[in-house]
PyMOL CGO cylinders between C-alpha atoms (Angstrom):
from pymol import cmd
from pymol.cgo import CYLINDER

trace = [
    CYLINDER, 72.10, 139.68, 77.80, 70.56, 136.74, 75.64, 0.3, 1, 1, 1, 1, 1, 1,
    CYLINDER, 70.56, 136.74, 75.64, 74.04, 135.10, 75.66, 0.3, 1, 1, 1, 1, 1, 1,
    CYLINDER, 74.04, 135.10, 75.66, 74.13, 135.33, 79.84, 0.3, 1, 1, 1, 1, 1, 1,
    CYLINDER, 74.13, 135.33, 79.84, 71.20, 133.66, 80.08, 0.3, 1, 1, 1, 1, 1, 1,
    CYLINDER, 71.20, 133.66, 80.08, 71.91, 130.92, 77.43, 0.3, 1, 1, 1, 1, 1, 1,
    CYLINDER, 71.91, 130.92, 77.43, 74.98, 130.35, 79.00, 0.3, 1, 1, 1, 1, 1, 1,
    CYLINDER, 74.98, 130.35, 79.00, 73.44, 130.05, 82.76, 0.3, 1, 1, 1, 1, 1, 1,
    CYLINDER, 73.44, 130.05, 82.76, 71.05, 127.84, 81.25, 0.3, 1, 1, 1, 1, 1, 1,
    CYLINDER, 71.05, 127.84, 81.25, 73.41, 125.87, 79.93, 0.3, 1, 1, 1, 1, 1, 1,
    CYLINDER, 73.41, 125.87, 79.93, 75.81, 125.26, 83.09, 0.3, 1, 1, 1, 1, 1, 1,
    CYLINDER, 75.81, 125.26, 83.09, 72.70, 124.53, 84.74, 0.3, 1, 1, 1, 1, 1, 1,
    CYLINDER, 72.70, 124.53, 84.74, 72.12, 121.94, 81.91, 0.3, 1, 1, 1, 1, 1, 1,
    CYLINDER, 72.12, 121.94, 81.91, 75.59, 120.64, 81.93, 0.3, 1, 1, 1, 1, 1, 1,
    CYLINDER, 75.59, 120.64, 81.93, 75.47, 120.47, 86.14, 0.3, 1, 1, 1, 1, 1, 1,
    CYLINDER, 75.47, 120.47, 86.14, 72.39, 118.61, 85.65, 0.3, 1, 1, 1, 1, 1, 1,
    CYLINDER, 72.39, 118.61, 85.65, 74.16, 115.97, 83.44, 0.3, 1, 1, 1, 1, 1, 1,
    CYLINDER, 74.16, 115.97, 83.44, 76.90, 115.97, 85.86, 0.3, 1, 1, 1, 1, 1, 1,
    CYLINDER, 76.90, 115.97, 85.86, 74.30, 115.18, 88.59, 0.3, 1, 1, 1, 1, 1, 1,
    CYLINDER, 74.30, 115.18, 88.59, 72.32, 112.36, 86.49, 0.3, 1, 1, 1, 1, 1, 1,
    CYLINDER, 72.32, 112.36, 86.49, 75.32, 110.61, 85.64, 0.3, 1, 1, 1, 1, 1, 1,
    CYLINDER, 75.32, 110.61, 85.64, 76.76, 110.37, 88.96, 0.3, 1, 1, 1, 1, 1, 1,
    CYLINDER, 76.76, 110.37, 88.96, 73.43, 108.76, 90.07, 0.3, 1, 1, 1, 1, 1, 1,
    CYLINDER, 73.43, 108.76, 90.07, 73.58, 106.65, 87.00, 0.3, 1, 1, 1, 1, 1, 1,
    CYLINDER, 73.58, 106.65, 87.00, 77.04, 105.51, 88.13, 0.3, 1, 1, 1, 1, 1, 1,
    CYLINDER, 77.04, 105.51, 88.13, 76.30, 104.63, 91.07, 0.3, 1, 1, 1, 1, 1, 1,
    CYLINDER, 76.30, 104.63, 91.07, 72.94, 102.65, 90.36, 0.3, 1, 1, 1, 1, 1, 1,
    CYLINDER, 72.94, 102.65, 90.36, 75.27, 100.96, 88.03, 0.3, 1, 1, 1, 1, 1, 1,
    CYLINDER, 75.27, 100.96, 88.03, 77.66, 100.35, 90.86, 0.3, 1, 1, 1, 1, 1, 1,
    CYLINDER, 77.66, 100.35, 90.86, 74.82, 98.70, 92.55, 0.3, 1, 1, 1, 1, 1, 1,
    CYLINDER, 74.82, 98.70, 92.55, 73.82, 96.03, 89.68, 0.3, 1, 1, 1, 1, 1, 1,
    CYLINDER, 73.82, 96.03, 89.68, 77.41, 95.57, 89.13, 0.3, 1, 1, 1, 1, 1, 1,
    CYLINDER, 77.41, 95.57, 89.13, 78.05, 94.90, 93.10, 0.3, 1, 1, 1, 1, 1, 1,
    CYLINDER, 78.05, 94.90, 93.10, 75.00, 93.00, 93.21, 0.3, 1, 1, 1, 1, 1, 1,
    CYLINDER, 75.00, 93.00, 93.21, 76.33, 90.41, 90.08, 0.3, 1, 1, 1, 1, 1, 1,
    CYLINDER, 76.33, 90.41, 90.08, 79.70, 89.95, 91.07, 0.3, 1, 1, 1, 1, 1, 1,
    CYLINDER, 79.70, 89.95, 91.07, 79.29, 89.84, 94.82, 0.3, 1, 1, 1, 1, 1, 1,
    CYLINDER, 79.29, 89.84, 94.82, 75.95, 87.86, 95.52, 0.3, 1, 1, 1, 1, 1, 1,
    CYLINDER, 75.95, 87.86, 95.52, 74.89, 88.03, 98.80, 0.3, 1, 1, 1, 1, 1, 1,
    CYLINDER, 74.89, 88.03, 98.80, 75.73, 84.88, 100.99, 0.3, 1, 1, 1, 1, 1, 1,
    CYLINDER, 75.73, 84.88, 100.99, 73.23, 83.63, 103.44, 0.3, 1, 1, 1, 1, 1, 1,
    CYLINDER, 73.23, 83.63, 103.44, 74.72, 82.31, 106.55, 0.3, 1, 1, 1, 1, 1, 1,
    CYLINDER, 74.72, 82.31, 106.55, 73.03, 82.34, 109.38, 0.3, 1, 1, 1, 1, 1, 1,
    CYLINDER, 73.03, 82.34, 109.38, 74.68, 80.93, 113.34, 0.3, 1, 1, 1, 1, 1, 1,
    CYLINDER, 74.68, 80.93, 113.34, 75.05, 77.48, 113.94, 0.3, 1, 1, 1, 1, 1, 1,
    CYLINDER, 75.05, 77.48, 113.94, 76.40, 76.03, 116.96, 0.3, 1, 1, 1, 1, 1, 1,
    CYLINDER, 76.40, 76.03, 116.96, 76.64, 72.45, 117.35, 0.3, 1, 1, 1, 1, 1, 1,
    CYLINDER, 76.64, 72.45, 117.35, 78.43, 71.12, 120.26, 0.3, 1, 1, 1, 1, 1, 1,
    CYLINDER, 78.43, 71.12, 120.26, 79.00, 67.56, 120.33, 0.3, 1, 1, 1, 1, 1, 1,
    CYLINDER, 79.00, 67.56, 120.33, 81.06, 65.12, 122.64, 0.3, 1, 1, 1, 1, 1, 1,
    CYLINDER, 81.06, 65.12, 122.64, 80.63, 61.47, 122.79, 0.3, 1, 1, 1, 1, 1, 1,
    CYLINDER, 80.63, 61.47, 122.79, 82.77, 59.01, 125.13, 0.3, 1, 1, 1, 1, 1, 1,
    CYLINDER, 82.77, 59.01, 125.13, 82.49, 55.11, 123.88, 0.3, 1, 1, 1, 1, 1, 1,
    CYLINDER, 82.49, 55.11, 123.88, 84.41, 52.95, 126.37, 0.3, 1, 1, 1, 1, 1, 1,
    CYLINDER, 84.41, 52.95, 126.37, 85.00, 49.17, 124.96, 0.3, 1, 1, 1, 1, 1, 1,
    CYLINDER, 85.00, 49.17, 124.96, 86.78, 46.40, 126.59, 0.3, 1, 1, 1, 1, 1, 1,
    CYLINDER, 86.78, 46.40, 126.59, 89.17, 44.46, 124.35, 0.3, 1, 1, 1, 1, 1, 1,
    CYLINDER, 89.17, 44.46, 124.35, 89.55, 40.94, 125.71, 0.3, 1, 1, 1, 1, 1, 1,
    CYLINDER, 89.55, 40.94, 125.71, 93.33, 39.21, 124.86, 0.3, 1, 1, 1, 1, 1, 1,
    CYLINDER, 93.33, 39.21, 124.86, 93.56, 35.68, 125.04, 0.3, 1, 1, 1, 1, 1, 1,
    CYLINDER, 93.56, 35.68, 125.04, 97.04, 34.02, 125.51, 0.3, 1, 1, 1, 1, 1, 1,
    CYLINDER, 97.04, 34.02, 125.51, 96.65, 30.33, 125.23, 0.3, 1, 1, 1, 1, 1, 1,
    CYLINDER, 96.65, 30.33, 125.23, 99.94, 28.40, 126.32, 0.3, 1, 1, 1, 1, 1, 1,
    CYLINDER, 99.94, 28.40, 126.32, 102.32, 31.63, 127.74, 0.3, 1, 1, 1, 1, 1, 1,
    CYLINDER, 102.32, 31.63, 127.74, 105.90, 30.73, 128.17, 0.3, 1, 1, 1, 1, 1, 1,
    CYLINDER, 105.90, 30.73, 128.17, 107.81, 31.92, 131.51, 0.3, 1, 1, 1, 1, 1, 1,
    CYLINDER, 107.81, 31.92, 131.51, 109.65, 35.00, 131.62, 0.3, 1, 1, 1, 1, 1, 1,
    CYLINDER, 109.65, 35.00, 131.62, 111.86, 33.45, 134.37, 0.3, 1, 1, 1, 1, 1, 1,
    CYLINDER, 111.86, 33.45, 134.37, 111.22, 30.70, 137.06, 0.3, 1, 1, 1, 1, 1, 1,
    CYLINDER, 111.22, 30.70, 137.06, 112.72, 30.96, 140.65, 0.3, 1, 1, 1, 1, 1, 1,
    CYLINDER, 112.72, 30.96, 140.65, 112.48, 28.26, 143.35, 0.3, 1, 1, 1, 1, 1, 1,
    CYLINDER, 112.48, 28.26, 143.35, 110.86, 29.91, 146.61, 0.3, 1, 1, 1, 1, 1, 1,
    CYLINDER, 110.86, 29.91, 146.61, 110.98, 27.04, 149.29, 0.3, 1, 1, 1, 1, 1, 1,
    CYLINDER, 110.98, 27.04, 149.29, 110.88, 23.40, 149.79, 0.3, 1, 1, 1, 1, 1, 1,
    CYLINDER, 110.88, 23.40, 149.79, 108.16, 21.61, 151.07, 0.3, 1, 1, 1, 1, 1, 1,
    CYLINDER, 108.16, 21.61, 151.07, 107.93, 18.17, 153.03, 0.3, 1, 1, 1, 1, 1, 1,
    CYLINDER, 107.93, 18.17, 153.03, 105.11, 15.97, 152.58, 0.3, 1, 1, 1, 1, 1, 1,
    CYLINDER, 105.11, 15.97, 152.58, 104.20, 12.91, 153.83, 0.3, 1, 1, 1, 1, 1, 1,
    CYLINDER, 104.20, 12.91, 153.83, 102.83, 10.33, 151.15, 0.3, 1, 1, 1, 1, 1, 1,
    CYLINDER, 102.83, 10.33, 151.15, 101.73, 6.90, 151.89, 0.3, 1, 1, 1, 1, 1, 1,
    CYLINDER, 101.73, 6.90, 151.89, 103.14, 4.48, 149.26, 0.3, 1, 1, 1, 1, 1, 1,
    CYLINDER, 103.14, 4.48, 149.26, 100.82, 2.84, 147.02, 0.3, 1, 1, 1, 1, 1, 1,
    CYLINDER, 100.82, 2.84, 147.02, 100.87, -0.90, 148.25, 0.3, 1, 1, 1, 1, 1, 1,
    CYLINDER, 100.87, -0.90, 148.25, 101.82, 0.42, 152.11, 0.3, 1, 1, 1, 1, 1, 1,
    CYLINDER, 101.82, 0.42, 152.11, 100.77, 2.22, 155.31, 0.3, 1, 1, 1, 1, 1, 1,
    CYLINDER, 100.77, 2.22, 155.31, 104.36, 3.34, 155.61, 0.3, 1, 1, 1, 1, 1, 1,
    CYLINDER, 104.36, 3.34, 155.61, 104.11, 6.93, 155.33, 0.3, 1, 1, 1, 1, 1, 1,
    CYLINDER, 104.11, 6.93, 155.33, 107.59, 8.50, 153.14, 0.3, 1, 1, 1, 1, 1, 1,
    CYLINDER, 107.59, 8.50, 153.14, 109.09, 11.91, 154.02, 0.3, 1, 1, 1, 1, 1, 1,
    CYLINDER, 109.09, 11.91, 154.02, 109.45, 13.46, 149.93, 0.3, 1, 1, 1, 1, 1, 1,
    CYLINDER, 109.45, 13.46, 149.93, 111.02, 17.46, 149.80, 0.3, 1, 1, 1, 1, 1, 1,
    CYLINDER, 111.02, 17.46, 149.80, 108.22, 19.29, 147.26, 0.3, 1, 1, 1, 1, 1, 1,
    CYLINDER, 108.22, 19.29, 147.26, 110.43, 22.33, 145.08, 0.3, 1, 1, 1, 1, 1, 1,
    CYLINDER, 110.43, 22.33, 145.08, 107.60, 25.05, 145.23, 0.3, 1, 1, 1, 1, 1, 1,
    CYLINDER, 107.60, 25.05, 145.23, 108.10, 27.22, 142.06, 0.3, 1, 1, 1, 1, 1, 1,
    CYLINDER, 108.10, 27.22, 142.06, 107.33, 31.13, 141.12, 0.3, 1, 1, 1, 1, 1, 1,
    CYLINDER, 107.33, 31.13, 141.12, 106.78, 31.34, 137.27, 0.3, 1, 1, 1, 1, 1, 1,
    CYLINDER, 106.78, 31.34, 137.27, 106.43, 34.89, 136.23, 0.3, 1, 1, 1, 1, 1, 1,
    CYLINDER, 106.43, 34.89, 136.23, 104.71, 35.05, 132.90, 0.3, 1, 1, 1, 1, 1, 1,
    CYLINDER, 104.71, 35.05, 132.90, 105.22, 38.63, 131.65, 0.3, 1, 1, 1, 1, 1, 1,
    CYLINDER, 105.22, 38.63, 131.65, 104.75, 41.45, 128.61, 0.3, 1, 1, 1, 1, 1, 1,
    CYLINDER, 104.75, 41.45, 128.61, 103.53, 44.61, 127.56, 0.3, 1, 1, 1, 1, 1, 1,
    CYLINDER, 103.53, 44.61, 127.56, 99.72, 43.71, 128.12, 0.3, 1, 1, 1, 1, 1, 1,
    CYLINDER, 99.72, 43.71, 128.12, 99.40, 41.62, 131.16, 0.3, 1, 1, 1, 1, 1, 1,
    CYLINDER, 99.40, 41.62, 131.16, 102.17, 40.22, 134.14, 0.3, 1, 1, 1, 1, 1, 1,
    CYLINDER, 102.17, 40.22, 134.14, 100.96, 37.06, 135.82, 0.3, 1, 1, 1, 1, 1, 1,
    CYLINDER, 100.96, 37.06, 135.82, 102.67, 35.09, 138.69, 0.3, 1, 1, 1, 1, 1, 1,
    CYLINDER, 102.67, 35.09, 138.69, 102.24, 31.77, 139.84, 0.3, 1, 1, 1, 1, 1, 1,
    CYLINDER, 102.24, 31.77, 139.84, 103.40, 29.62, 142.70, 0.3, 1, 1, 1, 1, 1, 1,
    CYLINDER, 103.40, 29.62, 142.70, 103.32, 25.63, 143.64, 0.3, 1, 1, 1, 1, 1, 1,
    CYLINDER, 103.32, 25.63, 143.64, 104.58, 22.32, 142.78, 0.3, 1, 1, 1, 1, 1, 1,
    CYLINDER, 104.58, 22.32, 142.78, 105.22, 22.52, 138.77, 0.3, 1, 1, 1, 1, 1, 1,
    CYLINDER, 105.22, 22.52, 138.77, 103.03, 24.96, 138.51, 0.3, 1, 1, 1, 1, 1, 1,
    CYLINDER, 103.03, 24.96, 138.51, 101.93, 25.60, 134.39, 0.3, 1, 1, 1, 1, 1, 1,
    CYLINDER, 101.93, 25.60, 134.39, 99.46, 28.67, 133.20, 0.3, 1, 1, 1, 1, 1, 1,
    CYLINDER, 99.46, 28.67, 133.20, 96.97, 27.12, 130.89, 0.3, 1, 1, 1, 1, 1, 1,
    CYLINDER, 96.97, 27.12, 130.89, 95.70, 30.54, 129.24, 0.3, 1, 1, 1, 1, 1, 1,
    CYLINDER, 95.70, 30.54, 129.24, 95.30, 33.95, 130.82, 0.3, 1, 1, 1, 1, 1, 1,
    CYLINDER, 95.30, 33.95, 130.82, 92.47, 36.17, 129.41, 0.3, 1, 1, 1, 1, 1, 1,
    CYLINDER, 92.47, 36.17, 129.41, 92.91, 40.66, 129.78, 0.3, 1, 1, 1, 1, 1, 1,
    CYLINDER, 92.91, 40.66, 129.78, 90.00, 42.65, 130.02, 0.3, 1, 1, 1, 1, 1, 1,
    CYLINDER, 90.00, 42.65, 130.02, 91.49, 46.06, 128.48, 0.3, 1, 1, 1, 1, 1, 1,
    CYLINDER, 91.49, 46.06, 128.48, 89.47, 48.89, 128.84, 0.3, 1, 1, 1, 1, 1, 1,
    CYLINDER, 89.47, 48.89, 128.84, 89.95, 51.73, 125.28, 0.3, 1, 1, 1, 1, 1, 1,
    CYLINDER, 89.95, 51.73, 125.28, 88.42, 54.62, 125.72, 0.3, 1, 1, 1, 1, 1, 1,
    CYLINDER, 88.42, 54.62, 125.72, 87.17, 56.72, 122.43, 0.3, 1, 1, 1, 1, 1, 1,
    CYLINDER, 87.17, 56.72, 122.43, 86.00, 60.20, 122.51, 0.3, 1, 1, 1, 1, 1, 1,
    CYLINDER, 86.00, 60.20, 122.51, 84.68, 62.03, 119.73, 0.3, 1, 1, 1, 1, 1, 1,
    CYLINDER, 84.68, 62.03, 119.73, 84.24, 65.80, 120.15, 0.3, 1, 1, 1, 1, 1, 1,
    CYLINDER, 84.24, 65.80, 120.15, 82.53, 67.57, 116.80, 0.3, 1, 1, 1, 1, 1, 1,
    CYLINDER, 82.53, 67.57, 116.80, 82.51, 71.19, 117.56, 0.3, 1, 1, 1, 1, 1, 1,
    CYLINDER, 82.51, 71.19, 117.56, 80.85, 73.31, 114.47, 0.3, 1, 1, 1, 1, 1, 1,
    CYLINDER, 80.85, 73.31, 114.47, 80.56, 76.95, 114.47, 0.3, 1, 1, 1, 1, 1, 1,
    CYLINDER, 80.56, 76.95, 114.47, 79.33, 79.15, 111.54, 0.3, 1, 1, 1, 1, 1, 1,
    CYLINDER, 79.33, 79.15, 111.54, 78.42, 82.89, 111.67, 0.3, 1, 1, 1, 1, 1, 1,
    CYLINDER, 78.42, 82.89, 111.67, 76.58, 85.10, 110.05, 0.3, 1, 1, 1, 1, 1, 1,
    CYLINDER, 76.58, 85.10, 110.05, 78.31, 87.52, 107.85, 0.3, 1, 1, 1, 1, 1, 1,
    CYLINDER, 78.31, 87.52, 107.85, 77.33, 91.28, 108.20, 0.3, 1, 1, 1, 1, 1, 1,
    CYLINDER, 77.33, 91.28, 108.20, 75.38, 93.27, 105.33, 0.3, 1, 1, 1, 1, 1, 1,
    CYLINDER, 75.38, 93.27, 105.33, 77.56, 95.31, 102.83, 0.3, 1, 1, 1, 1, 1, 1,
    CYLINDER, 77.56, 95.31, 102.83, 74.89, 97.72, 103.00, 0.3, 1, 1, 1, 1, 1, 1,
    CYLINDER, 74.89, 97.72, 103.00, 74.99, 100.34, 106.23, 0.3, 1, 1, 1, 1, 1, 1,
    CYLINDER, 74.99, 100.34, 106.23, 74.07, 103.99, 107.76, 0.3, 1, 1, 1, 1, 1, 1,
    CYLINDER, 74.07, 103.99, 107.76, 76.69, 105.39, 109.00, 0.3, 1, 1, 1, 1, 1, 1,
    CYLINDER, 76.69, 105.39, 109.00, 78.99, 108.79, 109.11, 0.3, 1, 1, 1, 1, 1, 1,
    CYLINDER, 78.99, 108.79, 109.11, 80.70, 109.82, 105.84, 0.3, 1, 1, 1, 1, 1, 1,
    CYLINDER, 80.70, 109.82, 105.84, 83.89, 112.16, 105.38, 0.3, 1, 1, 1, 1, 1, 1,
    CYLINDER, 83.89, 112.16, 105.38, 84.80, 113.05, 101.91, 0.3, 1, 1, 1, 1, 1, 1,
    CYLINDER, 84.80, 113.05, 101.91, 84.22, 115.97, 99.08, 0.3, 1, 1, 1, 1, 1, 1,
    CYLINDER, 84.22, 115.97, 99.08, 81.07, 116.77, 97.65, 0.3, 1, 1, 1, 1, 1, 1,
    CYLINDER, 81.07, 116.77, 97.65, 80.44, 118.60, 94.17, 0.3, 1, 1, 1, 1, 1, 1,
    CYLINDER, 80.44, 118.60, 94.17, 78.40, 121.94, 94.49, 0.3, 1, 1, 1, 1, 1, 1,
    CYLINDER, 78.40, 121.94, 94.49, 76.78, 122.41, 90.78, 0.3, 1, 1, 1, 1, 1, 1,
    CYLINDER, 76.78, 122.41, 90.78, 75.69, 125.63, 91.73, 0.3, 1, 1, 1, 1, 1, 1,
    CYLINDER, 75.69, 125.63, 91.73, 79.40, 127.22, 91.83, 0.3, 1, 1, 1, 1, 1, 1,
    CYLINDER, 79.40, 127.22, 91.83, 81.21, 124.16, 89.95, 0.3, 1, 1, 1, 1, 1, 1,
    CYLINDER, 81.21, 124.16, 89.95, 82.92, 123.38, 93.15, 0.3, 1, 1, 1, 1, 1, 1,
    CYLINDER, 82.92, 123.38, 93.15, 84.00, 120.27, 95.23, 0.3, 1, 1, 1, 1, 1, 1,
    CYLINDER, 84.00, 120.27, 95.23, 84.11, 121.11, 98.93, 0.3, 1, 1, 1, 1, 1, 1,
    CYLINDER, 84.11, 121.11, 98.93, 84.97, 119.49, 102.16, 0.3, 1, 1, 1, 1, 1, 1,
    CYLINDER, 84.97, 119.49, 102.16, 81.51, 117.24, 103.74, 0.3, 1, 1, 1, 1, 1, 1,
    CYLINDER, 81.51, 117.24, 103.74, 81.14, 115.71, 106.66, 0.3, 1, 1, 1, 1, 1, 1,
    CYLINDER, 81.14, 115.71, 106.66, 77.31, 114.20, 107.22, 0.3, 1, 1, 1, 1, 1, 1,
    CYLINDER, 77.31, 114.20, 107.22, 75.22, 111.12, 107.22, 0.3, 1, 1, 1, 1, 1, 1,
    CYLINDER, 75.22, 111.12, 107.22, 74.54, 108.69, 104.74, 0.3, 1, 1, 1, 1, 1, 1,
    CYLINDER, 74.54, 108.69, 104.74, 73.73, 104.94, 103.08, 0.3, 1, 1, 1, 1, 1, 1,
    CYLINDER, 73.73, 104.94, 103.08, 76.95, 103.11, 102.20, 0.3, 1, 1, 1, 1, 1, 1,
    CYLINDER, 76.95, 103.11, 102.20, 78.02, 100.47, 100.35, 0.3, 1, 1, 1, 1, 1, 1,
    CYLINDER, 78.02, 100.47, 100.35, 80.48, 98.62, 101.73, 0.3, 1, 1, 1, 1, 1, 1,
    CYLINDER, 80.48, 98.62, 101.73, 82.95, 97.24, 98.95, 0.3, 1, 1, 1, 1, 1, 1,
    CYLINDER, 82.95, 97.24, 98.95, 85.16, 95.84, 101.40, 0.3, 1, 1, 1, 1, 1, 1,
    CYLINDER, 85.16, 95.84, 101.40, 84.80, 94.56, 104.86, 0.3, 1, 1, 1, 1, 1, 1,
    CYLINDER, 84.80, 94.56, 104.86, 86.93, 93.47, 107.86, 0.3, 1, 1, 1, 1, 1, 1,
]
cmd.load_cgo(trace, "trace")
């Protein structure tokens, strides 16, 4: 009976080991996880930011050339002659000038009629939206329900568990 009992005492030696070096494992798990995965801080910022900057561009054309000219009408004036009262009947061409491009269209009407400069007031509007949003990543570490097999060292046995428990989360989604 001496050999029973040293072999009992031995299984319950050799369960024990079992036991102590699956706890070793997985406090080694731990450091390991802990080295190779440090934990990242981030914590939620929101920043929301929209600015509108409106400037007005000013384009000077000094001198423009016509794009076309078109005689509207004639006039009749009366001028008095330089050295006489004798008032003379003269015909007066009124002109349109249409000065004309991508920018600006100007139009102008009389007797020789000439566009010195013409200046555009161009409004350009700039918006600038920022928009920055960072969240915090969850804990690998959690309570939560566990399926799987647990080892009995009483009979030597792995059998079906379902229960509670700490995890470790290795991977995450």
């Amino acid at each position: 009976m001496a050999t029973n009992t040293n072999i009992g005492i031995a299984n319950s030696f050799k369960a024990f080991g079992q036991v102590l070096l699956f706890f070793a494992l997985l406090v080694g798990s731990f450091f390991v996880g802990k080295v190779f995965f440090p934990k990242k801080e981030y914590i939620e910022v929101r920043t929301e930011y929209r600015d509108t900057i409106c400037l007005r561009d000013t384009i000077i054309v000094d001198k423009p050339k016509p794009e076309y000219v078109y005689l509207t009408r004639v006039d009749t004036a009366y001028l008095k002659e330089v050295s006489d009262t004798v008032y003379v009947h003269v015909e007066v061409p009124i002109e349109v000038k249409v000065y004309q491009t991508d920018e600006y269209k100007a139009e102008i009407q009389g007797y020789n009629p000439m566009l010195n400069y013409i200046e555009i007031y161009k409004n350009t509007q700039i918006v600038t939206d920022y928009k920055t949003i960072t969240q915090r990543i969850n804990n690998r570490w959690g309570i939560g329900a566990q399926l799987g097999y647990s080892y009995v060292p009483v009979s030597n046995k792995f059998y079906p568990t379902v229960g509670i428990g700490v995890s470790y989360n290795f991977i995450t989604f």
